[in-house]
C-alpha positions in Angstrom: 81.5 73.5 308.4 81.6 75.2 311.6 84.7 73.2 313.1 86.9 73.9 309.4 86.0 77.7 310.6 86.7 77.3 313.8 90.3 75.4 312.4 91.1 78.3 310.2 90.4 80.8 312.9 92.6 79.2 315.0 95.5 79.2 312.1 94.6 82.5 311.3 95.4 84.3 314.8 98.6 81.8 315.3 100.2 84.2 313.1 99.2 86.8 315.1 99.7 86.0 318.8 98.4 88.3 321.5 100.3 91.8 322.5 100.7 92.4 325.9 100.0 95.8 327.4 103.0 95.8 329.0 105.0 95.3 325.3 103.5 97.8 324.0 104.2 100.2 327.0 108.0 98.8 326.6 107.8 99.3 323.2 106.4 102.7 323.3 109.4 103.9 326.0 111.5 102.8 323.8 109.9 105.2 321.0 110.2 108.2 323.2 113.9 107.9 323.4 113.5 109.6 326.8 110.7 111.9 326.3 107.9 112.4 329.3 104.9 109.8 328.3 102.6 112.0 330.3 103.6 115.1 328.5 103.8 113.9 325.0 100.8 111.3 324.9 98.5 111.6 327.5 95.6 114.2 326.7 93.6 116.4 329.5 90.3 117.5 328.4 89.1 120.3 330.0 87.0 118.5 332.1 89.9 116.7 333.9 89.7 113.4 331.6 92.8 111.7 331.2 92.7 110.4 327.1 95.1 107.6 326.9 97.2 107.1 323.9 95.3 103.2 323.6 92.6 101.5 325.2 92.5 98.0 325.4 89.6 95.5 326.6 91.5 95.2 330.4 90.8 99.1 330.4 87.1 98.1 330.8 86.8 95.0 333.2 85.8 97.6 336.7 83.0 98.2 334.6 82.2 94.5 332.5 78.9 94.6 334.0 77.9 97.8 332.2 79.8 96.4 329.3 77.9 93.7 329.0 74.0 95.5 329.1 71.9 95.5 325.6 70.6 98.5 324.0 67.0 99.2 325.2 68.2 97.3 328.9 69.2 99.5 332.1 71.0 101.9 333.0 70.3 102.1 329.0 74.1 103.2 328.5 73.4 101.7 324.8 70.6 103.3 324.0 66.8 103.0 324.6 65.6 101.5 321.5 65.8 97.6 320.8 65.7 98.1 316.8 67.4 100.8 315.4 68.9 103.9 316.3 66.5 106.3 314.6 65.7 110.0 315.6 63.9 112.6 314.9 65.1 115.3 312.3 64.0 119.0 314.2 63.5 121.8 312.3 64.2 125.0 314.2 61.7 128.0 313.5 62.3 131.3 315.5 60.3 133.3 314.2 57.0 134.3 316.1 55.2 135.6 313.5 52.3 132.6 313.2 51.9 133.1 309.6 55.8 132.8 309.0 56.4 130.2 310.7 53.5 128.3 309.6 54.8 128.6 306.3 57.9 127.5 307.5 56.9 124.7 309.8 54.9 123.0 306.6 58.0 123.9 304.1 59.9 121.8 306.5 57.6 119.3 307.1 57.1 118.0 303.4 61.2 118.0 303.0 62.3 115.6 305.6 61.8 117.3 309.1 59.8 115.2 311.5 59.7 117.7 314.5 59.5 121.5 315.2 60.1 123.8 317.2 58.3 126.6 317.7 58.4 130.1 319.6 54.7 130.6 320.8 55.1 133.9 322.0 52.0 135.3 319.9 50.2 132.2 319.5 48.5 132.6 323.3 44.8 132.7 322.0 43.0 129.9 320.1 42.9 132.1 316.6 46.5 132.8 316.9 47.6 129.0 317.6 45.6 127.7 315.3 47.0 129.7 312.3 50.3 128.4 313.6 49.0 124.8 313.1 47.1 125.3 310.3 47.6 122.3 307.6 50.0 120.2 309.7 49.5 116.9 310.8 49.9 117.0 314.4 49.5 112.9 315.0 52.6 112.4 312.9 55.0 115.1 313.8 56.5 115.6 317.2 55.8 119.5 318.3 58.0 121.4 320.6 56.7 124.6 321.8 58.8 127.6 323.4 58.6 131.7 324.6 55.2 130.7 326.4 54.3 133.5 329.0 51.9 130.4 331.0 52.9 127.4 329.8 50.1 125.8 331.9 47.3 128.2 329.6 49.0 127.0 326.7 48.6 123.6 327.1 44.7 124.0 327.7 44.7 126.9 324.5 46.7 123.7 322.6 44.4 120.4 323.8 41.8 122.8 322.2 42.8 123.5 319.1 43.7 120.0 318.5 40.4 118.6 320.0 40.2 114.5 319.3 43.7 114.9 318.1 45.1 116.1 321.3 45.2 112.6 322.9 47.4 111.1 320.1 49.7 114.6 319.4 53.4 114.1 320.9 56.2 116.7 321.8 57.6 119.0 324.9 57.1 122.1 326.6 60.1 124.1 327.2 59.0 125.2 330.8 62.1 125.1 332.8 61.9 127.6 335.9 65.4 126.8 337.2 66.7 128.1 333.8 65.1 130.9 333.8 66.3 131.7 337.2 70.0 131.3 336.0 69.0 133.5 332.8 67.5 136.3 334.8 68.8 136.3 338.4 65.2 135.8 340.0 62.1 134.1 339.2 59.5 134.6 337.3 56.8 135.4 339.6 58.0 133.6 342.7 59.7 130.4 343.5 56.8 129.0 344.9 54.1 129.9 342.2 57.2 129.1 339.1 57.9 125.8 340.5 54.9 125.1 341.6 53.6 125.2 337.9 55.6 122.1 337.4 52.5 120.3 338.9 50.6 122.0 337.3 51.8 121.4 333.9 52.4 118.0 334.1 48.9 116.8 335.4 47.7 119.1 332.8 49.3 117.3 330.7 48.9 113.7 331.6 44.7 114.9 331.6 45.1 116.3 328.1 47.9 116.0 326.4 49.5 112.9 327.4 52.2 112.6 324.8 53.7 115.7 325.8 56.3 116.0 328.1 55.7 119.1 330.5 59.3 120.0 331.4 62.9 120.9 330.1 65.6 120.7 331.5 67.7 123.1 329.2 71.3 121.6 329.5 72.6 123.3 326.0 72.5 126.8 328.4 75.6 125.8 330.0 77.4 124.3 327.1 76.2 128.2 325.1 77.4 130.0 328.7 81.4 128.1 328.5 80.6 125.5 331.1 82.5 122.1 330.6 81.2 119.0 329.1 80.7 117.3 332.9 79.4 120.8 333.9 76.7 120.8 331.6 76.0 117.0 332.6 76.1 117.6 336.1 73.7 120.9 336.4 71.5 119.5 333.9 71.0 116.3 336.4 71.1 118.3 339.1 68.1 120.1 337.7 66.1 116.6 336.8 66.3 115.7 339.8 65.1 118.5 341.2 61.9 118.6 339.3 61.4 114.9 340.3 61.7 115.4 343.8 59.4 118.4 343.5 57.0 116.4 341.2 56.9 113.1 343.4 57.1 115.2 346.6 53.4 116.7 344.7 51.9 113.3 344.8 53.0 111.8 340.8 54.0 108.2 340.5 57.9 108.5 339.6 57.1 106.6 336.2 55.3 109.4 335.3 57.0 112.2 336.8 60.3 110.7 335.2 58.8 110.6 331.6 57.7 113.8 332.0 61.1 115.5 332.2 63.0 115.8 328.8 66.6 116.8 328.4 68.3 119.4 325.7 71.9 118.9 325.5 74.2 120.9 323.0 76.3 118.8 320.6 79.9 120.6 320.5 83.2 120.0 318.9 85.0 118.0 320.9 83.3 115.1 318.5 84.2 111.3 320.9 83.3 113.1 323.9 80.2 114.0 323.0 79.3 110.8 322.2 80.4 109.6 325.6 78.9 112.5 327.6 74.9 111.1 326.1 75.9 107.4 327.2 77.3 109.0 330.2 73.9 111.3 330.3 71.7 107.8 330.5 73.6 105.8 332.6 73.3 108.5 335.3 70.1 109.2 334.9 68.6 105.9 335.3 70.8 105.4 338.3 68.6 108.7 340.0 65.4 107.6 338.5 66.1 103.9 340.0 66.3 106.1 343.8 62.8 106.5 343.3 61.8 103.3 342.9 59.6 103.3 339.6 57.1 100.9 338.6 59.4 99.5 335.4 62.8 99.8 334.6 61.8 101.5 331.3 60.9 104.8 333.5 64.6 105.3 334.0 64.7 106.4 330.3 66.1 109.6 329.4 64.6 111.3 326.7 67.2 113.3 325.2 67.2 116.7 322.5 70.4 117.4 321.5 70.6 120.8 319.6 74.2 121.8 318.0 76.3 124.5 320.2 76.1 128.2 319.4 79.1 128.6 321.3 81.5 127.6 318.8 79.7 129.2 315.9 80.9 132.0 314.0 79.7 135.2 311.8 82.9 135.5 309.9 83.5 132.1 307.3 80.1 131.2 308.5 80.1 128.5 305.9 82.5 126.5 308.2 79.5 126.2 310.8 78.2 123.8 308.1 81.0 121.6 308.5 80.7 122.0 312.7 77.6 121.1 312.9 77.7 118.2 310.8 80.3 116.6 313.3 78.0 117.8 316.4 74.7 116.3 314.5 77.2 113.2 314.2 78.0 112.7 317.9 74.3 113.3 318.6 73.0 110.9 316.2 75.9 108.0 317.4 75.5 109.1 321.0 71.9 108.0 320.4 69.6 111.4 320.6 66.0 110.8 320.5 65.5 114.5 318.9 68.4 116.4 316.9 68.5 120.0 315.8 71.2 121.4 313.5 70.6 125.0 313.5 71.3 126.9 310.3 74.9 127.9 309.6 73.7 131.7 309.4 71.5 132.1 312.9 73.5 134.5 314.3 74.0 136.9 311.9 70.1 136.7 310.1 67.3 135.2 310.4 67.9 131.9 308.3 65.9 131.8 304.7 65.0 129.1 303.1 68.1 127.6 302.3 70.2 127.9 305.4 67.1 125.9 307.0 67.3 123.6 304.1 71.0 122.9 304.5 70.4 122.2 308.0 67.5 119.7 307.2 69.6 117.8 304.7 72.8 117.4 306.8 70.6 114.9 309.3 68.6 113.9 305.8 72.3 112.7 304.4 73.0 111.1 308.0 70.2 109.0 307.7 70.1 108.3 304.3 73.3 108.1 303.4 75.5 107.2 305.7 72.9 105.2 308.0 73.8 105.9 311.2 69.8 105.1 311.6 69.9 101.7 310.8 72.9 100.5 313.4 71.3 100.2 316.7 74.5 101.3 319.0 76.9 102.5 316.1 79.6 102.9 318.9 79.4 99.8 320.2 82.7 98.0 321.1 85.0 101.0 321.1 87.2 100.8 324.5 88.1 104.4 324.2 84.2 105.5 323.8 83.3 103.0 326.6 86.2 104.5 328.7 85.5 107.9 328.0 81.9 107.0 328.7 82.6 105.7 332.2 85.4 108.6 332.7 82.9 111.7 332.2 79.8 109.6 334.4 82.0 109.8 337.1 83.4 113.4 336.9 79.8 114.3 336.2 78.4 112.3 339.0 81.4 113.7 341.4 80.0 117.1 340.4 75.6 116.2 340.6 76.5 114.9 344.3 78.5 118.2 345.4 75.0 120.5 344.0 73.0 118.1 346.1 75.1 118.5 349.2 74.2 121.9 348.7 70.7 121.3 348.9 69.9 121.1 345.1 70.1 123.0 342.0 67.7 126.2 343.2 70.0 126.4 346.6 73.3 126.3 344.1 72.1 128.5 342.3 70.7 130.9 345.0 74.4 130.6 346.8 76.1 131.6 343.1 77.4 128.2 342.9 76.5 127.2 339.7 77.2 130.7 338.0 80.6 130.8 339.7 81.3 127.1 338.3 80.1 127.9 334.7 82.4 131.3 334.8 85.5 130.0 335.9 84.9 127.5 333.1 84.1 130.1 330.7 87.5 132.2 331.6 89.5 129.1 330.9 87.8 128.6 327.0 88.1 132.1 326.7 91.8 132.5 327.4 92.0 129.4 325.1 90.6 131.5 322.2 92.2 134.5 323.0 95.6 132.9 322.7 94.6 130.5 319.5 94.8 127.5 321.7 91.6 126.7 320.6 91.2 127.3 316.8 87.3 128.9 315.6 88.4 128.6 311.9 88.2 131.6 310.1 87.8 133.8 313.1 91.0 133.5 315.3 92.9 131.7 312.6 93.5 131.5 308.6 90.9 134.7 308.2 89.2 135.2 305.0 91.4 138.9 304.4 88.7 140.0 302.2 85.4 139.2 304.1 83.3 141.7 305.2 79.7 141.1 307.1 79.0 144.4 308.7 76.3 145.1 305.8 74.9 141.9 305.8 74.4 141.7 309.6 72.3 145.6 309.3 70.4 144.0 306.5 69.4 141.6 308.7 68.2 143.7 312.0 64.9 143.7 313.1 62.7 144.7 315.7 61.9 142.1 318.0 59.0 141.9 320.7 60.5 142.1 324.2 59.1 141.9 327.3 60.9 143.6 330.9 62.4 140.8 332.8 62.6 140.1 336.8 64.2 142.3 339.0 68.0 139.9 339.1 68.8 139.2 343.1 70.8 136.6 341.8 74.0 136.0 339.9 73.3 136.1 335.7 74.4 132.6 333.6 74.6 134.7 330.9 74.9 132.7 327.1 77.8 133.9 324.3 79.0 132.6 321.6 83.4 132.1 322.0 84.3 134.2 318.7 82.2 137.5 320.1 85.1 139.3 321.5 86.8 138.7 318.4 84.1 139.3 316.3 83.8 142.3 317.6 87.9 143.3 317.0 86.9 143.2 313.1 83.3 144.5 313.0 84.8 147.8 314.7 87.7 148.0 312.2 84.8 147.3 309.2 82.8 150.2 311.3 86.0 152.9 311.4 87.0 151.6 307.2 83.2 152.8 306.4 83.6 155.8 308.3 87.4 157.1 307.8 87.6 155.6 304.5 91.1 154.2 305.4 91.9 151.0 306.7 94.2 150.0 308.5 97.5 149.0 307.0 100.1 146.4 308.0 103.6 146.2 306.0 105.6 143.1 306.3 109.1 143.8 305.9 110.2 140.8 305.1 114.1 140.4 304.6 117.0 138.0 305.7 116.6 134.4 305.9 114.2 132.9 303.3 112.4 130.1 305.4 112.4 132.3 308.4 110.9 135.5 306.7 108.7 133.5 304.8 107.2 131.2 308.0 107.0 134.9 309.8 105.1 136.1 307.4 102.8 133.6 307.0 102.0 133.9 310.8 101.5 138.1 310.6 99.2 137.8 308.2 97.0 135.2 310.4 97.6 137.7 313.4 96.5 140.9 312.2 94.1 139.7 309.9 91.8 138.5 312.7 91.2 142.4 313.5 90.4 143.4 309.3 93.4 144.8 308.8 94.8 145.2 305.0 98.1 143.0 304.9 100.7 143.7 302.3 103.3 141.1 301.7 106.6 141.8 300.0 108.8 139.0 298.0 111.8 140.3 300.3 114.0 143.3 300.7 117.8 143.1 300.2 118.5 146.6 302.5 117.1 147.7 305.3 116.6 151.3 303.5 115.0 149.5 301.1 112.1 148.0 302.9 111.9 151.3 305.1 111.0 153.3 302.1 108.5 150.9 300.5 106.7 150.5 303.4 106.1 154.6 304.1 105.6 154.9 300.3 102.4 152.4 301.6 101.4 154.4 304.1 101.7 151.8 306.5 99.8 152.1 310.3 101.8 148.7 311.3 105.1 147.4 310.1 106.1 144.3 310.8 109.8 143.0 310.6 109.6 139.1 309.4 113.1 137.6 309.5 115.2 135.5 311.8 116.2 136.0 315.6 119.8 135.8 314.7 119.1 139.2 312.1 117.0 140.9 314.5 120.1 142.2 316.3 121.4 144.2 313.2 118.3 144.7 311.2 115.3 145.3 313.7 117.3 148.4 315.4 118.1 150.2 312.3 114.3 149.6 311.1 112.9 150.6 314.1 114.8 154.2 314.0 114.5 154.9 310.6 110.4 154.0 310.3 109.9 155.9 313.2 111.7 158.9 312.2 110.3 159.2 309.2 106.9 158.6 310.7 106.6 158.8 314.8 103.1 157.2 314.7 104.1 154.3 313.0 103.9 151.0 315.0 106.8 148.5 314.4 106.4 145.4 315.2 108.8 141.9 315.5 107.6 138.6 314.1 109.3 136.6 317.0 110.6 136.8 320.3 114.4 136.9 320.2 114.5 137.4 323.8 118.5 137.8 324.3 117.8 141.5 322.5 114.4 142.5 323.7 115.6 145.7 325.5 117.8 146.9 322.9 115.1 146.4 320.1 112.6 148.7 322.5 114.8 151.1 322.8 115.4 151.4 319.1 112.0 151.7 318.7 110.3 148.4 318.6 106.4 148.4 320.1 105.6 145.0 320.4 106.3 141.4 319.8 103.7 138.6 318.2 104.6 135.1 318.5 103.1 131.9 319.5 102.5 132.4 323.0 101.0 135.8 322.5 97.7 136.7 323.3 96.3 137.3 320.2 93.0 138.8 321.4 94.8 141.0 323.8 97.6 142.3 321.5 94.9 143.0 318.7 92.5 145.4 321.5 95.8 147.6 321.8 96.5 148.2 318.4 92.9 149.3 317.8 93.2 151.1 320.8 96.3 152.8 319.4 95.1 153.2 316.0 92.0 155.1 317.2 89.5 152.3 316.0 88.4 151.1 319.8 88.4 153.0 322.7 
């Protein structure tokens, strides 16, 4: 049987005989018709990656070796498990209220979450952390404990409460001095005493809580503070290793300093990479660990937590977060994440109810479940373009780690501004992207829900929340946003003046002339100005320029925008412009377009602005609220 397979094989691929790369490239040429390949196919991430149009198995053969390891083997690129690519579904819980989040925790717990986090900022004493614990099995569910004021008293407060339970409970401590540095420009006590808990922690630890890892290296801060994907890669190795030269350097075998480091990574949009950046994430990091010459190869393991960016999420059409996160809690999942946590579409507007928390539970449920992305060991296994883009962000990142550790290491970058200067620069760039609609945050900067408001649901939602003064900063600020605040803040100020002037503000499209080319214009003004709030009327089309003129003062337009073609512009806009503003000075009129060839005369009819592609759309949108008295 096996040689008639083998026969029909062979028959089989006669019919299809093998494709050079260098036919296809010809081929391809020949597609163009003269066009620049680099320009039109080849795709720069903003981390400097070249993406290829194709990737073939000859892409590959500089790094067949790697290629050729097993899931569970080193450098673990594949993975760390030998039988399937399970994980565990984290539930989030921010609240620090112990009887809350109690509630919360066990509501969670008996629908499909097998981990929590949990903000221990008033569960210090044994009363209070044992109300926070109260009814759930902690030998079956991995526990993740932040906002701990000594995370070294906690984890004596914690072996106590769980007694003969302690030596079989499991989870992380999200002690991480190097990012509270970047968060608050100093340390917390001193550098000395806050890194010198590291020690501390870990043999406290290893004595009583030995399935708890002591220390957390918070990589999602970059992603949340607009650092690149290799930034975020880079600074978070930079930090390991940091703790396990301090940790070895303090006397701990590297095994178990090594497993006591885990790593939280934010899953963002930018779906293939972020599947490459956690294979990326492993390979690296076994390659440091191996530095340090471990007992076993199985002590180059990465443990990682990937938790979905708040960066890219949004208050406005906060439904589509749902549909972000599901991607990011897909790249996590293939990427192979030991610990996922989709946080609810609605955390940055309220604090989530049941339901958002639910939604966020099920999406990894339905992953699992459903579409059984547990059950395949390496789901991404054979792809040339995630095995290239793999190997193409482990070197950027590992250009990046050695340029910190030139420096000294990540507390000397970060002392010398380095790392904040890195991040920002970074951040500018994604910025400017947003600003200008380059990169789309759906239902924000583009295709805006006209009719939305959230300013009432946002005061519903305030509450007073325990804080506690901070470090004098001596040092630069990393300082975490989300990319849709600036414009988020365009529309909550024109939902703050509507409230208070009882007018909003009006736009008028004065559409006229050619039908595709009015219509097309149209289409893109009402994207435009309705990222700020504004009220858009459309109009089926006006035949005169007198006409549209009227109708739109009868409106009481604020903005009037002329939608036609460029060719038009030259007889319509100037006749427009004067008549609009005579019969209302304040009036701002606007051109759909950029006919550049009559720019000057068009101003001095009276035109105050252009919007077209390249505009910045975050920057034109601040002046009108500046000159319609919303911002100052």
């Amino acid at each position: 049987m096996d040689n008639v397979k083998t026969s029909a094989d062979e028959r089989l691929f006669q019919e299809f005989p093998p494709v050079t790369t260098g036919e296809w490239e010809e081929k391809i040429i020949q597609d163009l018709k003269g066009a620049d390949y680099e320009k039109k196919l080849i795709w720069k991430t903003p981390e400097g990656v070249r993406v290829k149009p194709y990737y073939r198995a000859e892409d590959l053969e500089a790094v067949k070796e790697l290629q050729n390891s097993l899931p569970g083997q080193f450098p673990f690129l594949r993975g760390n498990h030998t039988g399937r690519n399970d994980w565990k579904i984290c539930q989030d819980i921010e609240t620090a209220d112990t009887a809350v989040a109690n509630a919360q925790a066990r509501e969670a717990l008996a629908k499909g979450a097998e981990a929590v986090s949990l903000n221990v900022q008033k569960a210090a004493d044994r009363e209070s952390l044992a109300r926070l614990l109260e009814g759930i099995d902690t030998e079956k569910l991995f526990l993740l404990f932040n906002s701990s004021k000594s995370y070294p008293a906690f984890a004596e407060t914690l072996a106590a409460v769980l007694g003969s339970k302690a030596a079989t409970a499991s989870g992380s401590f999200d002690f991480d001095p190097v990012s509270y540095l970047l968060q608050k420009g100093n340390f917390h006590t001193s550098e000395q005493k806050d890194l010198g808990e590291a020690a501390e922690l870990l043999k406290k630890a290893g004595d009583l809580l030995p399935g708890f890892r002591a220390i957390t290296v918070n990589g999602d801060f970059f992603h949340n503070a607009g650092s690149t994907l290799v930034q975020e890669l880079a600074f978070s190795l930079a930090s390991g290793n940091e703790y396990l030269a301090l940790l070895t350097g303090a006397g701990f075998e590297p095994g178990k300093a090594a497993a006591g480091i885990t790593f939280n990574f934010a899953a963002g949009s930018n779906y293939f990479m972020e599947i490459a950046k956690l294979r990326a994430a492993r390979l690296l990091w076994a390659r440091i660990v191996e530095q340090y010459k471990p007992a076993s190869a199985d002590d180059a393991k990465m443990h990682i937590h990937v938790i979905t960016a708040n960066f890219n999420k949004t208050i406005y059409d906060p439904h589509v977060n749902l549909l972000r996160t599901t991607t990011e809690a897909m790249s996590a999942a293939i990427g192979g994440a030991d610990v996922i946590t989709v946080l609810p579409f609605d955390i940055d507007f309220r604090e989530p109810d049941a339901f958002s928390m639910r939604l966020a539970r099920n999406q990894q449920i339905l992953l699992k479940e459903e579409s059984n992305l547990d059950k395949v060991i390496d789901p991404s296994a054979g792809s040339y373009y995630i095995d290239s883009l793999s190997m193409s962000v482990a070197e950027a990142a590992w250009e990046l780690f050695l340029k910190v550790e030139d420096m000294g290491g990540m507390v000397a970058a970060v002392k010398a501004g380095f790392i904040q200067a890195t991040v920002a620069e970074s951040a500018r760039q994604r910025n400017a992207d947003i600003a200008s609609r380059k990169t789309v945050l759906l239902g924000t900067n583009q295709y805006p829900n006209l009719s939305e408001k959230v300013l009432d649901r946002i005061q519903a939602a305030e509450e007073e929340e325990e804080t506690e003064a901070g470090p004098v900063p001596i040092y630069r600020v990393m300082e975490t946003y989300r990319g849709a605040d600036a414009f988020e803040d365009l529309r909550l100020a024109t939902e703050i003046y509507t409230a208070e002037e009882g007018h909003r503000p009006h736009v008028f499209l004065f559409t006229t002339g050619n039908l595709a080319m009015r219509k097309a214009r149209a289409g893109f003004s009402t994207n435009f100005f309705g990222c700020a709030g504004y009220t858009i009327t459309d109009n089926a089309g006006f035949s005169s320029v007198e006409d549209g003129v009227k109708a739109a003062i009868d409106a009481e337009a604020d903005i009037v925008v002329l939608c036609s073609s460029d060719e038009e512009y030259a007889e319509i806009a100037p006749s427009a412009a004067r008549q609009l503003k005579a019969a209302k000075p304040e009036i701002q009129v606007v051109v759909a377009g950029y006919p550049k060839e009559i720019l000057e005369t068009l101003k001095e009819a009276g035109v105050d602005e252009f919007i077209h592609v390249r505009t910045n759309v975050l920057e034109s949108l601040y002046a009108f609220q500046q000159k319609l008295g919303i911002m100052l």
